[in-house]
Backbone as JSON Lines, residues from 0, in Angstrom:
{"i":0,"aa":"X","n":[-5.95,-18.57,-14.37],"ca":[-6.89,-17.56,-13.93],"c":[-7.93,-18.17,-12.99]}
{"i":1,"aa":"X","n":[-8.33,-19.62,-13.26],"ca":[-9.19,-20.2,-12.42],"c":[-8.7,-20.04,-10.86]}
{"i":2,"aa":"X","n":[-7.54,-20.21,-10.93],"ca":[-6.94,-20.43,-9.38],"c":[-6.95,-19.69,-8.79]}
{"i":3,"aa":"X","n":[-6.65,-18.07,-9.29],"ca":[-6.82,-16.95,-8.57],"c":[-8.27,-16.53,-8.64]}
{"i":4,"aa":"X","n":[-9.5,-17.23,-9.42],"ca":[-11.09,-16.45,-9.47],"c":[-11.21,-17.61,-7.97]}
{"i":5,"aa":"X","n":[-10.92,-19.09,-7.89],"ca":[-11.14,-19.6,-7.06],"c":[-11.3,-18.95,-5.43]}
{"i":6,"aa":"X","n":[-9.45,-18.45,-5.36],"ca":[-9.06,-18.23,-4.47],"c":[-10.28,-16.81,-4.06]}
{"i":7,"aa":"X","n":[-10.47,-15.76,-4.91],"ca":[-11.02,-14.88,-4.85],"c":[-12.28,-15.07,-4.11]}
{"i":8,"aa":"X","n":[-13.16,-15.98,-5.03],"ca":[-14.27,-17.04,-4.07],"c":[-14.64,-17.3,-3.86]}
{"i":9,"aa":"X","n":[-13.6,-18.08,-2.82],"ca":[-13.68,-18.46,-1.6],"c":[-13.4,-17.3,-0.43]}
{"i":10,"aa":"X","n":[-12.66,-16.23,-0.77],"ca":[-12.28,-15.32,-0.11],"c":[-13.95,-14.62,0.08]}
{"i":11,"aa":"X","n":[-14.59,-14.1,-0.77],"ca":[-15.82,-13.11,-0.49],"c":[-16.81,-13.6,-0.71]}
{"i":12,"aa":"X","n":[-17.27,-14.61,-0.66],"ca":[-18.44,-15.63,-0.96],"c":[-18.96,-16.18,0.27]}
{"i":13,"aa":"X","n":[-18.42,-15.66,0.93],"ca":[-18.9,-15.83,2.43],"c":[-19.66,-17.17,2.87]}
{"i":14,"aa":"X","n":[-18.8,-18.29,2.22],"ca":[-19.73,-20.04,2.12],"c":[-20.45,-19.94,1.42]}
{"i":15,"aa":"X","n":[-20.88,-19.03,0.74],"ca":[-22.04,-18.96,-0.54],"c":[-21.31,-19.89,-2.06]}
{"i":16,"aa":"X","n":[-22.6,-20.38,-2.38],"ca":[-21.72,-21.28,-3.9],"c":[-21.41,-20.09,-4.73]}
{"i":17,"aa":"X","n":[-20.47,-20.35,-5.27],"ca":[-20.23,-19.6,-7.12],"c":[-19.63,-20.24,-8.01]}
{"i":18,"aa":"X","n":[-20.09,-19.68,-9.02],"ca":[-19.53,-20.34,-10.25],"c":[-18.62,-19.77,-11.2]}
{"i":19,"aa":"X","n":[-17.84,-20.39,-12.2],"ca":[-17.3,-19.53,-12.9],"c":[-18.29,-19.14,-13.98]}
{"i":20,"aa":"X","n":[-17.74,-18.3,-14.99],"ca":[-18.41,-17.92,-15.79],"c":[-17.67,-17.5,-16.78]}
{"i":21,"aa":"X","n":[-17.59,-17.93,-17.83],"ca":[-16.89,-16.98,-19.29],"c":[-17.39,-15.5,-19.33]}
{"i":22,"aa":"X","n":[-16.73,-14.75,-19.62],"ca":[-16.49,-13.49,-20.5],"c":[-17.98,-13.75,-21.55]}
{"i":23,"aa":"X","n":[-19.1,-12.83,-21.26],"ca":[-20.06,-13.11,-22.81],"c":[-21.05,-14.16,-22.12]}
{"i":24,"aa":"X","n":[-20.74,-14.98,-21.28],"ca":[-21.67,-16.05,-20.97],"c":[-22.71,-15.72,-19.06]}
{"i":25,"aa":"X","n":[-22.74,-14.45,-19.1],"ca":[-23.15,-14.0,-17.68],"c":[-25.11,-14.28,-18.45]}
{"i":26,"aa":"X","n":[-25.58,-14.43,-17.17],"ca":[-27.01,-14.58,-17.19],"c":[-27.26,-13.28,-17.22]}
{"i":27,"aa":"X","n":[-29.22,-13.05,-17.5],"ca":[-29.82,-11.98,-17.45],"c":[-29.73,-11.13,-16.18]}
{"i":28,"aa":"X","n":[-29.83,-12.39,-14.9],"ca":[-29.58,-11.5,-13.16],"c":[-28.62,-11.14,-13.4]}
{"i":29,"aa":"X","n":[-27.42,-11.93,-13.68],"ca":[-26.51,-11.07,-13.82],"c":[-26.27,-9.35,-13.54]}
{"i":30,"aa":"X","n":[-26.77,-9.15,-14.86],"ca":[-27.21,-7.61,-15.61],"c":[-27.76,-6.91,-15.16]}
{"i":31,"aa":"X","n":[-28.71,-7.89,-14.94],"ca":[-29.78,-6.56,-13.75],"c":[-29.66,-6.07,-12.53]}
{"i":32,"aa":"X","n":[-28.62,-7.14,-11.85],"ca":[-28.41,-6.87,-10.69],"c":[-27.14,-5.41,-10.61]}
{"i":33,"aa":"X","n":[-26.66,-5.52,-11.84],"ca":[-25.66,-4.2,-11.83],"c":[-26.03,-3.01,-13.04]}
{"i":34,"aa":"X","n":[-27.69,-3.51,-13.24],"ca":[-28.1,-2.12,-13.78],"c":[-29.13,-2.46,-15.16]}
{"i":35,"aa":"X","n":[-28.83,-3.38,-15.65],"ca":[-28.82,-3.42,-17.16],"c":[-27.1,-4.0,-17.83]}
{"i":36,"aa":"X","n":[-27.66,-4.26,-18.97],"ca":[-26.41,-4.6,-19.92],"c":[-25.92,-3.35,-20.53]}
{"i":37,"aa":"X","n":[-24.92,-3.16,-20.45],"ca":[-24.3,-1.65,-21.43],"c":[-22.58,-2.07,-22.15]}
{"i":38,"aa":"X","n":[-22.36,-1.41,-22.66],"ca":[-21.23,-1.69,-23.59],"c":[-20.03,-1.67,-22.67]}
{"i":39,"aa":"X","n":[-19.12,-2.43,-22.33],"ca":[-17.68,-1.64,-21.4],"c":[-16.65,-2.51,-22.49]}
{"i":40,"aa":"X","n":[-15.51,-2.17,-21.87],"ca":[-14.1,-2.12,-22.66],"c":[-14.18,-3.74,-22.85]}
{"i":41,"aa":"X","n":[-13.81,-4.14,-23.85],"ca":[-13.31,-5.75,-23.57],"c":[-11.99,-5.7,-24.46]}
{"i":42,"aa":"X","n":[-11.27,-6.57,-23.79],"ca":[-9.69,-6.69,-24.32],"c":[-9.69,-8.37,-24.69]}
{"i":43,"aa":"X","n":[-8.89,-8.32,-25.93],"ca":[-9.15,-9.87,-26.26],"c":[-8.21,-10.71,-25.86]}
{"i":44,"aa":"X","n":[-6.73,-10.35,-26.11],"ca":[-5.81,-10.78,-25.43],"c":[-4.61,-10.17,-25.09]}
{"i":45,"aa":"X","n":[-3.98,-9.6,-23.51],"ca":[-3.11,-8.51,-23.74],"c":[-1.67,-9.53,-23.64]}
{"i":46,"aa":"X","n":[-0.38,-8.88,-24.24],"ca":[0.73,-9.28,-24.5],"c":[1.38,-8.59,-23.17]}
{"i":47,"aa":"X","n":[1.22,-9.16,-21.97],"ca":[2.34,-8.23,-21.04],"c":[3.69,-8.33,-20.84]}
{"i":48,"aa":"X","n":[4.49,-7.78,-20.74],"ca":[5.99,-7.45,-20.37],"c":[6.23,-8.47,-19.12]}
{"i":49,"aa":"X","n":[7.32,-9.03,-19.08],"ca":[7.64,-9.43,-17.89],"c":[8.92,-8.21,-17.43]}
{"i":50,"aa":"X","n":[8.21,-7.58,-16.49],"ca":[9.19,-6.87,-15.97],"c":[9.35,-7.17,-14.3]}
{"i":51,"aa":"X","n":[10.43,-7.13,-14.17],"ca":[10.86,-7.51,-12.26],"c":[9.96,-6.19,-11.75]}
{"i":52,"aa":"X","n":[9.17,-6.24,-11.01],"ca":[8.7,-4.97,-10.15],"c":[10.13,-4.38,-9.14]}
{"i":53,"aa":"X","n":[9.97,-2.63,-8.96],"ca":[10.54,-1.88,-8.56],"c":[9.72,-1.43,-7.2]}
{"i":54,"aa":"X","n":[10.41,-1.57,-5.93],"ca":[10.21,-0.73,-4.88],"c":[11.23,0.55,-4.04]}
{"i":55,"aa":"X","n":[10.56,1.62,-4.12],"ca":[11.1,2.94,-3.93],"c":[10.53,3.29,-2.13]}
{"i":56,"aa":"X","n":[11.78,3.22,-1.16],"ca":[11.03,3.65,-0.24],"c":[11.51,5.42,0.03]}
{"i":57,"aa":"X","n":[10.41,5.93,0.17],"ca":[10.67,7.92,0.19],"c":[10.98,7.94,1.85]}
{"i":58,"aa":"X","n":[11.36,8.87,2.06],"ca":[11.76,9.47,3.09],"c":[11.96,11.05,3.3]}
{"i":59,"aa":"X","n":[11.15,11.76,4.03],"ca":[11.74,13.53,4.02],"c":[12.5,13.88,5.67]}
{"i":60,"aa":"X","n":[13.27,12.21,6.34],"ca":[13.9,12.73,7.49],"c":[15.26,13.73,7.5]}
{"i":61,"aa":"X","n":[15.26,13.5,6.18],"ca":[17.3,14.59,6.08],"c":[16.44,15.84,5.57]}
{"i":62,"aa":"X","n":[14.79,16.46,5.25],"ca":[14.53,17.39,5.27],"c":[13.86,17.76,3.98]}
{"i":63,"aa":"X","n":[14.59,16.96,2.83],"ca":[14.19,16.98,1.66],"c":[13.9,15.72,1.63]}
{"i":64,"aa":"X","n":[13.07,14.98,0.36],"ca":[12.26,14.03,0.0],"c":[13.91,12.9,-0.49]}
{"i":65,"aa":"X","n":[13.96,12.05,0.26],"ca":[15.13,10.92,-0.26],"c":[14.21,9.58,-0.9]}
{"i":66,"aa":"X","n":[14.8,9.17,-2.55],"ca":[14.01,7.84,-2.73],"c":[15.21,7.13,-2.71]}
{"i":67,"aa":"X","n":[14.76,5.78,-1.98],"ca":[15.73,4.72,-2.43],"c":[15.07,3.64,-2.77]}
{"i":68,"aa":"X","n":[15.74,2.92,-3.79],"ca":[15.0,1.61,-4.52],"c":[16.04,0.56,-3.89]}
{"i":69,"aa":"X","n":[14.84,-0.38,-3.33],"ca":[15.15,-1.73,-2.68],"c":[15.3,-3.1,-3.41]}
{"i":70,"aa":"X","n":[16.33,-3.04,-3.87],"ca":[16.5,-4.55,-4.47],"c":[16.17,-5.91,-3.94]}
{"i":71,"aa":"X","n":[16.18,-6.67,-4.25],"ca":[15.35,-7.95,-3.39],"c":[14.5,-7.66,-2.2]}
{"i":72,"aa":"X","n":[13.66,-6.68,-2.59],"ca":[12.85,-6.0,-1.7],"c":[12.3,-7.71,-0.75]}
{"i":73,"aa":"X","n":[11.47,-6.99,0.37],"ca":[10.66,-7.84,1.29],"c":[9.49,-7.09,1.87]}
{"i":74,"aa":"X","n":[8.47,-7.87,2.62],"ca":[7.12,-6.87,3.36],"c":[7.83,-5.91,4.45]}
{"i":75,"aa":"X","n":[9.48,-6.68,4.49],"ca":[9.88,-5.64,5.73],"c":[10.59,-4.67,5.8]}
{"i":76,"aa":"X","n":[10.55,-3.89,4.19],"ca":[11.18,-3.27,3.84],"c":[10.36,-1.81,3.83]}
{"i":77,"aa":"X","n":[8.99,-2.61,4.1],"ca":[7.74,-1.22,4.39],"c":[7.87,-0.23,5.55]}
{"i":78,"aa":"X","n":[8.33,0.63,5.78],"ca":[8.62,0.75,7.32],"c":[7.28,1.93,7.56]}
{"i":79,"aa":"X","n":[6.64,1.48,8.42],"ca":[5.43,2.25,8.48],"c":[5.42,4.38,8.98]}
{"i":80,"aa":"X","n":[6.73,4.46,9.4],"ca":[7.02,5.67,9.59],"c":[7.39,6.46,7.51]}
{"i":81,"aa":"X","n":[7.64,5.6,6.97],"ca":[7.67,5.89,5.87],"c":[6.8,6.0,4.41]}
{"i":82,"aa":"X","n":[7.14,6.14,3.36],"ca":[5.67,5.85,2.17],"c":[6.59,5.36,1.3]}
{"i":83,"aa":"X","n":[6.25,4.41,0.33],"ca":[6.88,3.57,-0.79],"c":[6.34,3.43,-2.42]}
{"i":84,"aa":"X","n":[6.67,3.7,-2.98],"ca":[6.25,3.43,-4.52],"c":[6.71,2.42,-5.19]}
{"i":85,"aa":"X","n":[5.47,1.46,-5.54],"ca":[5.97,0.12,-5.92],"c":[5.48,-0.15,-7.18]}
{"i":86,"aa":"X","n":[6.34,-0.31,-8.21],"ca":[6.23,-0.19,-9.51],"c":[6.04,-1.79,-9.92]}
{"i":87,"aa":"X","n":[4.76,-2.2,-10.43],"ca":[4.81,-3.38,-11.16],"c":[4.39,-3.15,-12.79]}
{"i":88,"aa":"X","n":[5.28,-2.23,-13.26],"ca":[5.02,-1.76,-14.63],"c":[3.86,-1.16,-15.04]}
{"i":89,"aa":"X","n":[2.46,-2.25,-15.08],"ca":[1.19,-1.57,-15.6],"c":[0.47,-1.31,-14.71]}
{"i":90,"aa":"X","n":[1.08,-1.51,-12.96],"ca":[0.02,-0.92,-12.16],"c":[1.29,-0.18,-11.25]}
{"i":91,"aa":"X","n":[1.09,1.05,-10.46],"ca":[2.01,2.0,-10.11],"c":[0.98,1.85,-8.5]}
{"i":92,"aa":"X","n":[2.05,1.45,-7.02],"ca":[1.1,1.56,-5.81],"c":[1.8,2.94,-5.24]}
{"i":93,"aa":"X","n":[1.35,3.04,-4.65],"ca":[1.63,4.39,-3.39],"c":[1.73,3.65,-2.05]}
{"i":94,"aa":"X","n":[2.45,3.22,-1.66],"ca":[1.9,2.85,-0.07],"c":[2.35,3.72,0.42]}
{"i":95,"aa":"X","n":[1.22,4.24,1.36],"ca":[1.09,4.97,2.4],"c":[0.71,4.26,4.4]}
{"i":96,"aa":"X","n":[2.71,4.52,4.51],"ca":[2.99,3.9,6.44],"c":[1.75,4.9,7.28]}
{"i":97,"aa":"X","n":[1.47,3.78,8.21],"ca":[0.53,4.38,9.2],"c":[1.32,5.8,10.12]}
{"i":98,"aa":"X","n":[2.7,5.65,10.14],"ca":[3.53,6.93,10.77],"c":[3.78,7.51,9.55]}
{"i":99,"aa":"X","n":[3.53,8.0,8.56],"ca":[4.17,9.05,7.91],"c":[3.57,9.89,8.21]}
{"i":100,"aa":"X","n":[3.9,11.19,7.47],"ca":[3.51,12.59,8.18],"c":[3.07,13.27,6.67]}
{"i":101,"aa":"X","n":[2.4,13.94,6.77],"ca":[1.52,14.43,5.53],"c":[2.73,15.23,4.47]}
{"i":102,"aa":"X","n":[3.38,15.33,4.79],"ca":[4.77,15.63,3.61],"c":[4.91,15.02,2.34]}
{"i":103,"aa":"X","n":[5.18,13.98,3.54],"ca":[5.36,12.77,2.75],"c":[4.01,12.17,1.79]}
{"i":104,"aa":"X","n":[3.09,12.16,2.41],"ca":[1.69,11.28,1.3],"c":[2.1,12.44,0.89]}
{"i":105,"aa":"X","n":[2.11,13.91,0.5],"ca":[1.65,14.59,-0.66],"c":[3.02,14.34,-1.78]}
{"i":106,"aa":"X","n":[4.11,14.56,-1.08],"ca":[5.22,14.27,-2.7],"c":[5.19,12.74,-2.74]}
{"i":107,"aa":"X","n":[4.37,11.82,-2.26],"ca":[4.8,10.51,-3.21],"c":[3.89,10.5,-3.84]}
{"i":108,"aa":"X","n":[2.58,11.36,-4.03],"ca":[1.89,11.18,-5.47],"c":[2.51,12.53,-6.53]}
{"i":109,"aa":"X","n":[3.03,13.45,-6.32],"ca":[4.0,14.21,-6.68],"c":[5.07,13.54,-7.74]}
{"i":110,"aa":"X","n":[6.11,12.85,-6.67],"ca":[6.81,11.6,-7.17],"c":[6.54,10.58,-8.33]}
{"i":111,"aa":"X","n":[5.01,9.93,-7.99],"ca":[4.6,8.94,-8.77],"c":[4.2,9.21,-10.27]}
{"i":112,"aa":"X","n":[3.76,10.77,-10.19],"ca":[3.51,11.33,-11.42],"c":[4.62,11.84,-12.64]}
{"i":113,"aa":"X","n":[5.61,12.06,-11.67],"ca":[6.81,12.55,-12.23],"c":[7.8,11.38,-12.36]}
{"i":114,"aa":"X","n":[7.55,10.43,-11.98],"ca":[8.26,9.12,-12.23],"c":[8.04,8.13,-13.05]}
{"i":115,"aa":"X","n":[6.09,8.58,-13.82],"ca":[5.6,7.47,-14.66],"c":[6.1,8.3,-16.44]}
{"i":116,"aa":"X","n":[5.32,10.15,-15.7],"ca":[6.27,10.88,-16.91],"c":[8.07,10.84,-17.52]}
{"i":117,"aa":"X","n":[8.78,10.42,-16.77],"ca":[9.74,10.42,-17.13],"c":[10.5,8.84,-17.42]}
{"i":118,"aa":"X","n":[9.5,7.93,-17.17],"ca":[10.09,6.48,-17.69],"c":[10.29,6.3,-18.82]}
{"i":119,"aa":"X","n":[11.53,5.54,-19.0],"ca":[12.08,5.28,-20.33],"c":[11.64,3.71,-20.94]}
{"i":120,"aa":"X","n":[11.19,3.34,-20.4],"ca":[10.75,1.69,-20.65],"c":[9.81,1.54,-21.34]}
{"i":121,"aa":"X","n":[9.4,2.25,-22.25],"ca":[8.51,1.98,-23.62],"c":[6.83,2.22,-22.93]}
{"i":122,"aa":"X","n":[6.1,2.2,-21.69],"ca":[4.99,2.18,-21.44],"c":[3.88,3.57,-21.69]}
{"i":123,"aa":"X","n":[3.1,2.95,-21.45],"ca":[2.61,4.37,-21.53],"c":[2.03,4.69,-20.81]}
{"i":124,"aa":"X","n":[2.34,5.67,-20.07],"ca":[1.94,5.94,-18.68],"c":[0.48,6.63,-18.26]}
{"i":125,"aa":"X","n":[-0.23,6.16,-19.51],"ca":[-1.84,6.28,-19.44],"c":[-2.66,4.88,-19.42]}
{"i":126,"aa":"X","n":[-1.49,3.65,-19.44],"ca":[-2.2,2.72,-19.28],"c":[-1.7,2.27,-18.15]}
{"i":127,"aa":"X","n":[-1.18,2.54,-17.46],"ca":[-0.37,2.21,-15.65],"c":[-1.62,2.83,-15.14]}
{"i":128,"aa":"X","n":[-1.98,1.59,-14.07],"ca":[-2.99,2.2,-13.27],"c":[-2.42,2.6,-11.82]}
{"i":129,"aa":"X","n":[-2.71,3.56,-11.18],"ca":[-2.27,4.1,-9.84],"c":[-3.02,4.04,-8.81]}
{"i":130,"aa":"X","n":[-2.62,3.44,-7.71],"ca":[-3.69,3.15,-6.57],"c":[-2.68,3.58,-5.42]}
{"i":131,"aa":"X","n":[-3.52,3.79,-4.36],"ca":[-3.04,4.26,-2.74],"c":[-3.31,3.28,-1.96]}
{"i":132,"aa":"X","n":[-2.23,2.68,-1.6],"ca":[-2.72,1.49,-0.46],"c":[-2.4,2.01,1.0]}
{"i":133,"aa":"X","n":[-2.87,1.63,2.07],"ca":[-2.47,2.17,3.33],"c":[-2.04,1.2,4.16]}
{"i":134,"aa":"X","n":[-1.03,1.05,4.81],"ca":[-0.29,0.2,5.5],"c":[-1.64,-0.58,6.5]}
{"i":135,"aa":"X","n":[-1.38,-1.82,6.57],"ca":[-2.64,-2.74,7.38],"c":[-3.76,-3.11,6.26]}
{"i":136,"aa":"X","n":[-3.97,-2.34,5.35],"ca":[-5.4,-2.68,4.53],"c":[-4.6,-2.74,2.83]}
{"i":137,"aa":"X","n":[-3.8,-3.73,2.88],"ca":[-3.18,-3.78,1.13],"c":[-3.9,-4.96,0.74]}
{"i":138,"aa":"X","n":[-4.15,-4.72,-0.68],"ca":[-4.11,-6.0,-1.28],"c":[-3.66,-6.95,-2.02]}
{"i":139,"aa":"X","n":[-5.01,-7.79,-2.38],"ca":[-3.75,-9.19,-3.07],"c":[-3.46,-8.52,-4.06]}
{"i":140,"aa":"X","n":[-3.86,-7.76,-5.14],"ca":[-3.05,-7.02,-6.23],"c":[-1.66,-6.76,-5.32]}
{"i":141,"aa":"X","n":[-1.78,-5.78,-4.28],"ca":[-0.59,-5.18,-3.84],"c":[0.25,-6.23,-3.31]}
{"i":142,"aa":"X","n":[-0.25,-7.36,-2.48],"ca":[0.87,-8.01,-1.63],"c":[1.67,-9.21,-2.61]}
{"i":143,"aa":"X","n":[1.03,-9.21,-4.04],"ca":[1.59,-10.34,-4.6],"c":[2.63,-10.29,-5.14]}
{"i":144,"aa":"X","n":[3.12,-8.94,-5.1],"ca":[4.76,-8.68,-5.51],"c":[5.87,-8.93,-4.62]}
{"i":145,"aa":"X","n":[5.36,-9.35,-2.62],"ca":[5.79,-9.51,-1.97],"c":[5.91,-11.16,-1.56]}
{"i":146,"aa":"X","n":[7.31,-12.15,-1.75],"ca":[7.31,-13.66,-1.44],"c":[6.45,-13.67,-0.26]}
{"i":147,"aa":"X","n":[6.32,-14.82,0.42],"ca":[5.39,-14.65,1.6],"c":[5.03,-13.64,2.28]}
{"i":148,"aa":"X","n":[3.97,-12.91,1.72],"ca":[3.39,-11.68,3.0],"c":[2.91,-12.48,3.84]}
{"i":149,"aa":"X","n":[3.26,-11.75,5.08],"ca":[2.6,-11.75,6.53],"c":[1.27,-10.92,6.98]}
{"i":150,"aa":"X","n":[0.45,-11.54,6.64],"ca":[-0.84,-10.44,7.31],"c":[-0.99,-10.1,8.39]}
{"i":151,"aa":"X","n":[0.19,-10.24,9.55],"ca":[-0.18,-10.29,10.51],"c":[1.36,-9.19,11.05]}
{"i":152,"aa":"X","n":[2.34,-9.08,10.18],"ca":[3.55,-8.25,10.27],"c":[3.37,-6.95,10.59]}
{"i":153,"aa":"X","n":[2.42,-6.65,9.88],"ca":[1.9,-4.87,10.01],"c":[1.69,-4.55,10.99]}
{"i":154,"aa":"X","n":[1.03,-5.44,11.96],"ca":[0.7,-4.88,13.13],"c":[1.94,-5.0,14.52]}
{"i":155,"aa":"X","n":[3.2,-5.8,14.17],"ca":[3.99,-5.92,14.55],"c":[5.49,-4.81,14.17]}
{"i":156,"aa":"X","n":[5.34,-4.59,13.04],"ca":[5.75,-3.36,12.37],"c":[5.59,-2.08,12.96]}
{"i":157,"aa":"X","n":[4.43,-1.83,13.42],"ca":[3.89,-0.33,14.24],"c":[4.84,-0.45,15.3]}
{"i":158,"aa":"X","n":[5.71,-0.11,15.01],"ca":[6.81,0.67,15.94],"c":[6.83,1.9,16.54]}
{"i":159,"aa":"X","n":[6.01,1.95,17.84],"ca":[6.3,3.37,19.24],"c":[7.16,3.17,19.28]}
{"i":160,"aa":"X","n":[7.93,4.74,19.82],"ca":[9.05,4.91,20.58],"c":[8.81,5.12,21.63]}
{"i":161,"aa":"X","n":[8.7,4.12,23.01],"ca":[8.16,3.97,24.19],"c":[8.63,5.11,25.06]}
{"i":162,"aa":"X","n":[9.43,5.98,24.94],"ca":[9.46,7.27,25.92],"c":[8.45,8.02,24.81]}
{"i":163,"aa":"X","n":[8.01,8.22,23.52],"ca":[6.97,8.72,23.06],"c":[5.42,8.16,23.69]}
{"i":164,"aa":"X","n":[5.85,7.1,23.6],"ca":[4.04,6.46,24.05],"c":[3.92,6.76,25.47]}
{"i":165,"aa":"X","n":[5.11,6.98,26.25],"ca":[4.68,7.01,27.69],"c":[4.13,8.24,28.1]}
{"i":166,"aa":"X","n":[5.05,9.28,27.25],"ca":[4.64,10.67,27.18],"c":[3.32,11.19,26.98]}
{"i":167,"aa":"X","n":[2.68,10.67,25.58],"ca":[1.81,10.61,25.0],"c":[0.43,10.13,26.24]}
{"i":168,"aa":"X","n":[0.87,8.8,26.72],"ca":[-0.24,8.62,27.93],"c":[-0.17,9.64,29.01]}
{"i":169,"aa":"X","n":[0.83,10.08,29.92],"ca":[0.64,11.0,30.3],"c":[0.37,12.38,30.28]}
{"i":170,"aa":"X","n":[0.39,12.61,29.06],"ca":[-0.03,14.15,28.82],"c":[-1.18,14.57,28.5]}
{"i":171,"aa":"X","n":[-2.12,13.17,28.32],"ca":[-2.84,13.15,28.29],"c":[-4.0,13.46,29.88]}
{"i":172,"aa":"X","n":[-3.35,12.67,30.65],"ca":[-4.0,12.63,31.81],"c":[-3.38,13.72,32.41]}
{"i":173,"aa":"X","n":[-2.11,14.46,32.52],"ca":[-1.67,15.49,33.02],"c":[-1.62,16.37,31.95]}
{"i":174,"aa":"X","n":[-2.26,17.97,32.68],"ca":[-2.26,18.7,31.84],"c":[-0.58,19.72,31.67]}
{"i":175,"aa":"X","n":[-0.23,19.41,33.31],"ca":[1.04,20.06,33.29],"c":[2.39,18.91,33.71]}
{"i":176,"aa":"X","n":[3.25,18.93,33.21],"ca":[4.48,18.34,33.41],"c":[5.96,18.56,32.8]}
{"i":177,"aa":"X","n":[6.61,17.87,33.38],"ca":[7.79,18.71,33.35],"c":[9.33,17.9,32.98]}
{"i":178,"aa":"X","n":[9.56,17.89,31.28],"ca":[10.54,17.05,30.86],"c":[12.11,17.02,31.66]}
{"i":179,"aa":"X","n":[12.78,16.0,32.33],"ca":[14.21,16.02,32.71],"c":[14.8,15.03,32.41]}
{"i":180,"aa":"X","n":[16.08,15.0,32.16],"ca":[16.99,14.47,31.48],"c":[18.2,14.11,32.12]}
{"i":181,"aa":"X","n":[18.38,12.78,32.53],"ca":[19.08,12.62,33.38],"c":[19.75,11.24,33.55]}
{"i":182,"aa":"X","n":[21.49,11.62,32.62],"ca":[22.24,10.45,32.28],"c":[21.76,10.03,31.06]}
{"i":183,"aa":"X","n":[21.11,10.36,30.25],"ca":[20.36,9.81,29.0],"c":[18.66,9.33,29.11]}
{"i":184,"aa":"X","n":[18.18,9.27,30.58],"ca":[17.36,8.95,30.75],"c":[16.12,10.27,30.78]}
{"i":185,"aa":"X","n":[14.73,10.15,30.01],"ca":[14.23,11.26,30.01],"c":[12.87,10.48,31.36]}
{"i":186,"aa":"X","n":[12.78,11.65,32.03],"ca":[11.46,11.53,33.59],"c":[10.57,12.82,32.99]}
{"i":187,"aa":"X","n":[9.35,12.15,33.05],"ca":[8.24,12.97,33.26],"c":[7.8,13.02,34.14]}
{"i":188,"aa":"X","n":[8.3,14.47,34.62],"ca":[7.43,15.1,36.26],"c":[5.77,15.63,36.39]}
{"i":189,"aa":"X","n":[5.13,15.38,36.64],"ca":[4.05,15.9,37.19],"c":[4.21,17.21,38.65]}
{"i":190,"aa":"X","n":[3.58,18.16,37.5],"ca":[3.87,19.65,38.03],"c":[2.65,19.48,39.22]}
C-alpha cells in the first residue's frame, strides 16, 4: 500500500513533503482542515476475490445495442467512437469514447445496472462501486486493469474520418455547397 500512497504523492503533492500516516494516527490539522472529527466507515480487514476483470465493448451501429466481451483485453480495445463496461468485480467502470453518440452513454448505464442485477458470482451488487470515466481523463483506479497504459494513446486513438473533417471545415466557412461523387471520390463544391 506504501507504494501506491507513495506513487499517489508524488503524483499531487506538487514537490510538497508528505508523510504517511496510519489509519487513527492523523493530527488535530488534520481534522480541522476537513471540518472537525466525525465518525465514517472503517473496515478492518477486507477478504477480496481474485477475480480476472471483464471488458464489454457496447456498440448501437447494427441499430440495436451489441455487447461484446474482450478477452485479453488492451487500452486499444477502447475505441473512442464506442462506450465499454469494465468489470473489476467490486468496482463496475462505464467508459464513455469521446465519439459516442448519446444512445449509447444512456444504455451503458442501463446495461451496467442490469448486468450487476443479474450476476451470478456471489457479489453484491450494493457493494460494487460504479463510476463514469471519459475517454482522455481515466484513472489510475481505471487504467490499472490495463498492462502498460499509454497516456498519450487517446489522443492518437481520436480517429476523424478525413472526408468528415474536411467537410466539417468547410461547412463551416461555406454556408452553401454542393456534395459529388465521383469514382468513389466525394468533392465539395462551393455553390
Amino acid at each position: 500500500m506504501f507504494c501506491l500512497g507513495n506513487k499517489l504523492g508524488n503524483q499531487y503533492s506538487l514537490g510538497r513533503p508528505f508523510e504517511h500516516v496510519q489509519e487513527g494516527g492523523e493530527s488535530e490539522d488534520f481534522w480541522a482542515i476537513l471540518g472537525g472529527k466525525a465518525d465514517y466507515p472503517k473496515v478492518s480487514k477486507i477478504e477480496y476475490a481474485v477475480v480476472e476483470p471483464r471488458l464489454f465493448v457496447l456498440s448501437d451501429i447494427s441499430g440495436g445495442l451489441k455487447a461484446e466481451e474482450i478477452r485479453n483485453f488492451s487500452q486499444i480495445d477502447l475505441v473512442n467512437d464506442d462506450v465499454a463496461l469494465l468489470d473489476g468485480f467490486y468496482e463496475l467502470f462505464l467508459w464513455i469514447g469521446s465519439g459516442s453518440n448519446e444512445h449509447e452513454k444512456k444504455l451503458v448505464e442501463e446495461t451496467a445496472r442490469k448486468y450487476l442485477e443479474s450476476a451470478k458470482d456471489g457479489r453484491n451488487s450494493n457493494d460494487c462501486t460504479v463510476c463514469t470515466i471519459f475517454a482522455g481523463k481515466e484513472t489510475l483506479n481505471f487504467t490499472k486493469y490495463f498492462k502498460g497504459w499509454d497516456w498519450n494513446l487517446s489522443e492518437l486513438n481520436d480517429y476523424k474520418d478525413p472526408y468528415l473533417a474536411i467537410k466539417e471545415k468547410y461547412s463551416k466557412k461555406v454556408e452553401k455547397f454542393e456534395e459529388h461523387k465521383v469514382e468513389g471520390i466525394f468533392f465539395l463544391i462551393e455553390l
